[in-house]
N, C-alpha and C positions, 0 to 999 in steps of 0.2 A: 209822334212817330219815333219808335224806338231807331240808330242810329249808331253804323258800326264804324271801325278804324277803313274797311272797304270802300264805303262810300266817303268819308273825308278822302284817299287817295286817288281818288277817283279822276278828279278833276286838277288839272297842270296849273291853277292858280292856286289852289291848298295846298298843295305840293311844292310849289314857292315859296308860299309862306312858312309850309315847316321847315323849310330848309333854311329861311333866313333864321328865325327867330330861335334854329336851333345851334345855332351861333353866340348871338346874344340877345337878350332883352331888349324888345325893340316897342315904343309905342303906334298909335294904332295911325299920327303922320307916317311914321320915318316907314311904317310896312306900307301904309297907300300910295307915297312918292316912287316903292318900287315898279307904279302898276298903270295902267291907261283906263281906269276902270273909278267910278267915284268912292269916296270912304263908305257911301251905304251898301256897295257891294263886297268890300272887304271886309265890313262887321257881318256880312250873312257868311262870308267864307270862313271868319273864323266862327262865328257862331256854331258852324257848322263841327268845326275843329272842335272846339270846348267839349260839346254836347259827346263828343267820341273818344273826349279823354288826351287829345294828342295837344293840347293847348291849354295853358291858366291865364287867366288874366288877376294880375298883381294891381291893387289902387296904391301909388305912392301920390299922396297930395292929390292933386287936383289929375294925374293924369293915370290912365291906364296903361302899364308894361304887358306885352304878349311872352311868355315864355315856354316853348317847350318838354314836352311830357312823351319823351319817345318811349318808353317803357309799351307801350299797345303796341307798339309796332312788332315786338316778337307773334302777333297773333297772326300777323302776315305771313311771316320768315316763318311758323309752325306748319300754316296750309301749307306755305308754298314746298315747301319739305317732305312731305307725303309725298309729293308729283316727282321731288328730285329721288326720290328713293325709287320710285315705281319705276324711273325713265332710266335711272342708274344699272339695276338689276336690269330692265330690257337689255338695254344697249352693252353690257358684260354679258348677256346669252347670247347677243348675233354675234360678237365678236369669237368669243368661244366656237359656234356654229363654221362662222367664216376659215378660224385656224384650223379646224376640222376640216374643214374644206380643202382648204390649200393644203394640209399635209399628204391628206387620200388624193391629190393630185400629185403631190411629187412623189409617191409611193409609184401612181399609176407612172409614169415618166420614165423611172428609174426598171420598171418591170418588162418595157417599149426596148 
């Protein structure tokens, strides 16, 4: 199952975890202590993570560091960008529309 940066943000525990680990380097205790959830469901969270690019796992010795990799996350901030543009441009033509409005109103007022 191919598998984007969308679906890692998807869910408010992945979104924990990137937010801790993009802090510091955290192994895969000190991320499960933040959570009510057991370690086999934090290794599917970040599995998840990995598989999308937003997370490495580093081997020092015996233990695994989580580290993040916000770099994908510009492919968010790109969609979401399109929408700011679109919604940008609307909302300057009803304004425009509006001040057009309101002037041919006090045109009409001043004509009374």
């Amino acid at each position: 199952m191919r598998r984007d940066v969308f679906q890692a943000i998807a869910d408010p525990t992945r979104r924990q975890i990137i937010n801790m680990v993009a802090h510091r380097s955290m192994n895969v205790n000190a991320v499960a202590g933040n959570f009510d959830v057991s370690r086999t469901a934090i290794y599917k969270h970040v599995k998840i993570l990995t598989e999308c690019g937003l997370i490495v796992v580093k081997q020092q010795g015996r233990e695994r560091f989580y580290e993040a990799r916000l770099e994908k996350l510009h492919e968010i901030s790109d969609w979401v960008d399109q929408y700011r543009q679109f919604w940008t441009a609307r909302l300057d033509a009803l304004e425009n529309y509006l001040n057009q409005m309101q002037t041919k109103d006090k045109k009409k007022g001043k004509l009374k």
